[in-house]
MARMIDO-989545 format. One record per residue (C-alpha): x, y, z; residue in one letter. Coordinates in nm, 4 decimals. Each point is the difference from the previous one (the first is absolute). Layout:
<sites>
        xx        yy        zz  r
         X         Y         Z  a
...
</sites>
This chain:
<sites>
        xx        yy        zz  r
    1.3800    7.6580    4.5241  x
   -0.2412   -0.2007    0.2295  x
   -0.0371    0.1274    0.4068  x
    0.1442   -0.2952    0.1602  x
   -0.0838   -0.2069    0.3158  x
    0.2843    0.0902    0.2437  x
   -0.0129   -0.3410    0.1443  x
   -0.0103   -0.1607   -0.3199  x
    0.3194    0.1614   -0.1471  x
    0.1972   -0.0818    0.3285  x
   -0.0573   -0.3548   -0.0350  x
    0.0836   -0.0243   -0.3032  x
    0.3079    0.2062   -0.0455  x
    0.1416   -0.2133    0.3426  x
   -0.0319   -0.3055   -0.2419  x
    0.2047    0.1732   -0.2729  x
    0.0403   -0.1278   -0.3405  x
   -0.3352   -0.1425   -0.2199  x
   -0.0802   -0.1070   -0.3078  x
   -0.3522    0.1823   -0.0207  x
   -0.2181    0.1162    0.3247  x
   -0.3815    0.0919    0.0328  x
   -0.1046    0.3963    0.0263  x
   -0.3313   -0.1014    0.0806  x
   -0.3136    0.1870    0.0546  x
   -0.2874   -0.1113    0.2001  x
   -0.2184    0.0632   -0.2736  x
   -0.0132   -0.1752   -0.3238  x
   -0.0058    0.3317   -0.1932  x
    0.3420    0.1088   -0.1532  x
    0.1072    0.3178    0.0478  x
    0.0171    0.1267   -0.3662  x
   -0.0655   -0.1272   -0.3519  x
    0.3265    0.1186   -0.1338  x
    0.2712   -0.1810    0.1731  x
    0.2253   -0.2207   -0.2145  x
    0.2603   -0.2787    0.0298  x
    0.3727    0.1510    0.0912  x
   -0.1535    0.3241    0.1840  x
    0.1952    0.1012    0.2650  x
   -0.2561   -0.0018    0.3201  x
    0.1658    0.1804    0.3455  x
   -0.1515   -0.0409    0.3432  x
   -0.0685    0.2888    0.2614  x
   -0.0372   -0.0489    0.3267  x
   -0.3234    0.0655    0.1586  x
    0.0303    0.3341    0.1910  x
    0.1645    0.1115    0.2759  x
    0.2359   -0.1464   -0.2008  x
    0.0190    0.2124   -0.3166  x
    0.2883   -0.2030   -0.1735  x
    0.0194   -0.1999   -0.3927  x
    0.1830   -0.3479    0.1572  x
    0.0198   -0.2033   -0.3113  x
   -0.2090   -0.1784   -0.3038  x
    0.0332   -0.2404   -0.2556  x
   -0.1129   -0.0423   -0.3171  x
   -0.3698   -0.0389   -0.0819  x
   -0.0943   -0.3803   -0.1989  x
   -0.3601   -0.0215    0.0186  x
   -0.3412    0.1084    0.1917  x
   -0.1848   -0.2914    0.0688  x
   -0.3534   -0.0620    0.2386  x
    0.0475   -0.3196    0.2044  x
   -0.1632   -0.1626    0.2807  x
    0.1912    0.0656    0.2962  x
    0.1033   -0.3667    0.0194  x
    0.1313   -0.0007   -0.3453  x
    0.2407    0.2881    0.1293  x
    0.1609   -0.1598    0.2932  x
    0.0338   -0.3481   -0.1640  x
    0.1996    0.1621   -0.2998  x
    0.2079    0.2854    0.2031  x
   -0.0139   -0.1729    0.3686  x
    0.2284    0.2583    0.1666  x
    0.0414    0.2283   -0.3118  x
   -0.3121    0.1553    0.0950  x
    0.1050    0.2069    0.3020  x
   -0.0676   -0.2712    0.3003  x
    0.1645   -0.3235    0.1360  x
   -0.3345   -0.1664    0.0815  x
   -0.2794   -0.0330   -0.2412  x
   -0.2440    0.1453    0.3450  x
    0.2735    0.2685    0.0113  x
   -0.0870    0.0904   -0.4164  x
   -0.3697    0.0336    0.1455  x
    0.1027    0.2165    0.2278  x
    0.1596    0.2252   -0.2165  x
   -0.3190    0.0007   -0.2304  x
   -0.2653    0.0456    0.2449  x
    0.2271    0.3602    0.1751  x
   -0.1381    0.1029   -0.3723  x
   -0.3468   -0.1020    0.0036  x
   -0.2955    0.1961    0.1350  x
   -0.2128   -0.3255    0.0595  x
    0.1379   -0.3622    0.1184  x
    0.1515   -0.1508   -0.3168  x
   -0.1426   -0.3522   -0.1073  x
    0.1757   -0.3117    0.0455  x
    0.1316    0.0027   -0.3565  x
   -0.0502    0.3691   -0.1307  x
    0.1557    0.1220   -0.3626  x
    0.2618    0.1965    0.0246  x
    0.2142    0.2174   -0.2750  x
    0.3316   -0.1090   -0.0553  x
    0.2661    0.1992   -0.1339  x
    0.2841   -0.2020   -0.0789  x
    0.3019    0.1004    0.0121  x
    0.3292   -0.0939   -0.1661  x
    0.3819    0.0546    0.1696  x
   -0.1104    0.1928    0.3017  x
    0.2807    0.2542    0.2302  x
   -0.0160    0.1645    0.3071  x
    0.2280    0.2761    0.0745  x
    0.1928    0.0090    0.3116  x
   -0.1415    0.2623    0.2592  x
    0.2975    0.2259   -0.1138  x
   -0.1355    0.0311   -0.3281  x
   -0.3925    0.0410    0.0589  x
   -0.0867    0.2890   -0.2252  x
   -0.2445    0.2030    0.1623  x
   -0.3146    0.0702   -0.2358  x
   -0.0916    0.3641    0.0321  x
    0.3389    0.0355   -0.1872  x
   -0.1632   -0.1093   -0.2833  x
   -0.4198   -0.0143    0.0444  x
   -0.2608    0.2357    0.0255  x
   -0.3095   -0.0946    0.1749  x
   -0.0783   -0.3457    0.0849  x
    0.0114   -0.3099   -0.1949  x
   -0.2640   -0.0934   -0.2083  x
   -0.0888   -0.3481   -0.1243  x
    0.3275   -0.1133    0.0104  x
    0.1765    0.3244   -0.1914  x
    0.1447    0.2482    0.1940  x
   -0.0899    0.3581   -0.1294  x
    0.3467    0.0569   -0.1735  x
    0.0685    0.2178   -0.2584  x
    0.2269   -0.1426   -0.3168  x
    0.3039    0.1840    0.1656  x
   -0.0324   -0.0942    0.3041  x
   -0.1146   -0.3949   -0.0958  x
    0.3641   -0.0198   -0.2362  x
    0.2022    0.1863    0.3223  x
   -0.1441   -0.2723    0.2500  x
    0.0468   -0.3306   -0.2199  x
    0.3753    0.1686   -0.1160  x
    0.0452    0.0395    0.4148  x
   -0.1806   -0.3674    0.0488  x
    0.2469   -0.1319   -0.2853  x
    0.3185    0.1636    0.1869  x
   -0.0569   -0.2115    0.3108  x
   -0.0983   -0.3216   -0.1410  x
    0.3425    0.0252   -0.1544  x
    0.1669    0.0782    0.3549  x
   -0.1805   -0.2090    0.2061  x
    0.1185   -0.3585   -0.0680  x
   -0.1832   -0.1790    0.2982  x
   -0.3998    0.1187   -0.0941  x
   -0.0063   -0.1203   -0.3679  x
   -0.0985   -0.2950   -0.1588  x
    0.2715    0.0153   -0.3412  x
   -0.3194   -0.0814   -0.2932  x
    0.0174    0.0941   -0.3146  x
   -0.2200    0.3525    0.0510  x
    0.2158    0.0274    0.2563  x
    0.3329    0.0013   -0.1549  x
   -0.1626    0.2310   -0.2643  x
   -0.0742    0.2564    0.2624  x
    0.3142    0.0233    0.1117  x
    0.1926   -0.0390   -0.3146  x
    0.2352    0.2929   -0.0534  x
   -0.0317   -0.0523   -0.3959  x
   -0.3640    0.0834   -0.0014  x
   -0.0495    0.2378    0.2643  x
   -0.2567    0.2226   -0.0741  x
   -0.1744   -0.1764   -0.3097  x
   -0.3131   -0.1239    0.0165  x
    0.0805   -0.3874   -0.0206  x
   -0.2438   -0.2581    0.1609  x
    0.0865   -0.3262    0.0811  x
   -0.3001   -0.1761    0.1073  x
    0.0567   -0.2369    0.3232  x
   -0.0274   -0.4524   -0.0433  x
   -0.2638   -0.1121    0.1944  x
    0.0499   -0.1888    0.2832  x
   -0.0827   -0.2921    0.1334  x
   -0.3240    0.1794    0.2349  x
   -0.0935    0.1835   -0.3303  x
    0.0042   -0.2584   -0.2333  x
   -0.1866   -0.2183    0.2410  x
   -0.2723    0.2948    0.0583  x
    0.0146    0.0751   -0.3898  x
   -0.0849   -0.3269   -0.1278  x
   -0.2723   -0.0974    0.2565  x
   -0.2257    0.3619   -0.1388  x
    0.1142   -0.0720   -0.3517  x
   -0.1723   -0.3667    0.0097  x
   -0.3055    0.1870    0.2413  x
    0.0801   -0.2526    0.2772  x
   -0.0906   -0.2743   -0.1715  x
    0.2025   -0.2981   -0.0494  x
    0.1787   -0.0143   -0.3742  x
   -0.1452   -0.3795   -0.0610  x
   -0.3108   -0.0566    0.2227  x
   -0.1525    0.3666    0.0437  x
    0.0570   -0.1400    0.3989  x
   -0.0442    0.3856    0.1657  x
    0.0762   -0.0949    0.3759  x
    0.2723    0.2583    0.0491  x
    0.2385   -0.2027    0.2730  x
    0.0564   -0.2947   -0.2507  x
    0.0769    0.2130   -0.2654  x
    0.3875    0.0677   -0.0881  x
    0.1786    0.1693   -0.2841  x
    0.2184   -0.2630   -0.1767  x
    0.2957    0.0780   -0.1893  x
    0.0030   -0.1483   -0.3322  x
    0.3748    0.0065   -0.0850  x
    0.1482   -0.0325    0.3696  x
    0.1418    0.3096    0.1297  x
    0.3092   -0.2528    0.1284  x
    0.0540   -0.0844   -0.4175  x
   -0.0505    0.3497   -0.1090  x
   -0.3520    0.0985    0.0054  x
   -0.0490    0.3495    0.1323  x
   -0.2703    0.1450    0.2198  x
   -0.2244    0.1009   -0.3446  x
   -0.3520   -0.0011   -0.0381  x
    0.0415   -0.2693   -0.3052  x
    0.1615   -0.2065    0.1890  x
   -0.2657   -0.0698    0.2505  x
   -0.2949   -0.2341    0.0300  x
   -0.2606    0.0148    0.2887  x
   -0.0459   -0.3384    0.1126  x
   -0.1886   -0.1902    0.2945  x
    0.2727   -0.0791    0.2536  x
    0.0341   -0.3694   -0.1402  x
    0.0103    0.0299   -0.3453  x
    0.2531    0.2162    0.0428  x
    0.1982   -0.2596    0.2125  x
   -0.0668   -0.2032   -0.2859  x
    0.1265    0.2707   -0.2477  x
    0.3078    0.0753    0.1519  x
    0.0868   -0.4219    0.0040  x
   -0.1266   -0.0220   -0.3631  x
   -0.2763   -0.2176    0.0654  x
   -0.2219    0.2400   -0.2154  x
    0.1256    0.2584   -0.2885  x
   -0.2039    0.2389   -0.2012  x
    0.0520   -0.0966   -0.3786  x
    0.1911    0.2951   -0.1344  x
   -0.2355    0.0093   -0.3371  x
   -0.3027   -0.0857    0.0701  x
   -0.0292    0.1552    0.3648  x
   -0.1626   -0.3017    0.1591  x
    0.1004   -0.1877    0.3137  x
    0.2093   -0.3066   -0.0765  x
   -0.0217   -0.2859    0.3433  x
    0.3110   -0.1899    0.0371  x
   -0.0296   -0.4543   -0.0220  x
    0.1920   -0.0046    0.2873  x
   -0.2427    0.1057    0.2438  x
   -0.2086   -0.2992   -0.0695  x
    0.3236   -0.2202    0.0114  x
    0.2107    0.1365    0.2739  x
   -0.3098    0.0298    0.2317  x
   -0.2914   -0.1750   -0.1566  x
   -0.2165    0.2871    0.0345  x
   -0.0604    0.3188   -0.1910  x
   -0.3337   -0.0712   -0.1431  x
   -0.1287    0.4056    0.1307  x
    0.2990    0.1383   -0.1696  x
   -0.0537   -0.2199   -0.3449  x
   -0.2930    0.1355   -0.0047  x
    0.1315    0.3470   -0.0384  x
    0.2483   -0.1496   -0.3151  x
   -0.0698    0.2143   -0.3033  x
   -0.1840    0.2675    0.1784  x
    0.0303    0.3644   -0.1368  x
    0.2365    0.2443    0.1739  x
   -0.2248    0.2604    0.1404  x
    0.1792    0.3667   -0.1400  x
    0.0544    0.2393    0.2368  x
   -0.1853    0.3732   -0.0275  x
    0.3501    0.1724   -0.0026  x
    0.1241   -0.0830   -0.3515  x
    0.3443    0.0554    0.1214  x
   -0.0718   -0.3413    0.2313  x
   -0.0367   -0.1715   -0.2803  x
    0.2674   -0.2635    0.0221  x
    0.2085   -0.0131   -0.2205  x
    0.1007   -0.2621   -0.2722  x
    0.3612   -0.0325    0.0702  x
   -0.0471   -0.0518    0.3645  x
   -0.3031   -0.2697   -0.0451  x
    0.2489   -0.1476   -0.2658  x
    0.2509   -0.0106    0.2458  x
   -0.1379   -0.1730    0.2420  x
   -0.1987   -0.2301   -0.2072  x
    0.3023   -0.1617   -0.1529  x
    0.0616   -0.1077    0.3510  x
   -0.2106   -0.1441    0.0641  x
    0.0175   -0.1721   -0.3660  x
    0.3392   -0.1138    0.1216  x
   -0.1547   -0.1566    0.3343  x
   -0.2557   -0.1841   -0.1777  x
    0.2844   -0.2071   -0.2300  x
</sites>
């Protein structure tokens, strides 16, 4: 459980139903060690309103530069404006925040927001205050507040985006157990994922100037390629213009960058971008980024199938 900006959660349960949002904090320290993918994470009003008014379901911690943040969650972090997110950061900060500070991101997955009528109001269930984002529950008490969180997620039809973890919160069959579903990324998370798993540098050139670098689907997500880490390259903003038209490929085997004739041909130009042909894929630190065979396969025998 994480105290949460009042202003924050109002904007964002007025939008309703996401795919993933940002629980932020304005400091690029995560609030425990321990948390894991699937864990349910609730949010408690800052006081005088003592009340747990919804959660979602915790993906991944990640430190990113402030920019980063808004350009892969826009409005998913609590604001409309990008001056209004800075706003919400610096009401946290003892100093002046920089232009581009880090900031900790906690993403999470399917997030709800009760209805006023079903606000649960937290001395029910805590002792004390909350401490680095766990409220001081005993076991008891934790199981009689998610069973209670659980009840209304299954009544309350209009606050809940229907994921996977989800639907296995609420499903009648497994009430009770202890089964985790962890939550898909999204697109803001898989965007923020790849860029720190290739350390903000660009796949190909090493390029590290953070506003041309994007995270490029191998396998489209419109032909079936999901939101996963191996499924991502960071790339400077044009070569991955020229990815996604299959003017360059990665071979699948070999892991090297293959440059397309018809760039010289179609626009008698390319010579910057031949000069890249047969370069080395830079890996990413994360070895789960590592992309992965069948999706550089996949999209190297289109481009096969361009080049005749």
């Amino acid at each position: 459980m994480g105290i949460t900006n009042n202003e924050w959660f109002r904007f964002l349960a007025a939008k309703g139903s996401q795919e993933e949002i940002n629980f932020w904090r304005p400091t690029p320290q995560p609030y425990r060690q321990d948390f894991y993918p699937g864990m349910p994470f609730l949010f408690k009003l800052h006081a005088p309103e003592e009340f747990i008014v919804g959660g979602g379901f915790f993906l991944r911690f990640v430190p990113v530069p402030l920019s980063l943040a808004w350009a892969a969650f826009r409005e998913a972090n609590g604001a409309s404006t990008l001056e209004g997110f800075r706003r919400l950061i610096g009401k946290h900060l003892t100093n002046a925040p920089s232009k581009d500070p880090y900031i900790g991101c906690n993403i999470l997955s399917e997030p709800f927001y009760f209805l006023r009528s079903h606000w649960i109001a937290s001395a029910r269930y805590m002792r004390g205050p909350i401490v680095a984002g766990k409220g001081n529950f005993e076991e008891k008490q934790a199981q009689e507040l998610w069973n209670e969180v659980k009840t209304i997620l299954a009544l309350d039809e209009t606050v809940k985006t229907l994921g996977p973890a989800t639907m296995n919160a609420i499903d009648k069959q497994r009430y009770g157990q202890p089964v985790l579903i962890a939550p898909r990324l999204g697109q803001g998370s898989f965007r923020t994922l790849v860029t720190t798993s290739y350390s903000y540098r660009c796949a190909i050139t090493r390029e590290r100037t953070l506003p041309v670098l994007q995270a490029a689907h191998i396998r489209p997500y419109a032909e079936g390629g999901m939101h996963e880490l191996s499924n991502g390259l960071l790339l400077r903003s044009d070569l991955h213009t020229l990815f996604d038209q299959h003017y360059i490929t990665v071979d699948p085997t070999k892991r090297t960058l293959v440059v397309s004739r018809r760039i010289r041909e179609q626009f008698e130009n390319g010579r910057d971008y031949y000069a890249l042909h047969d370069r080395p894929l830079s890996p990413p630190a994360d070895a789960l980024a590592l992309p992965s065979v069948d999706n550089l396969a996949f999209h190297f025998e289109r481009f096969s199938e361009l080049e005749g």
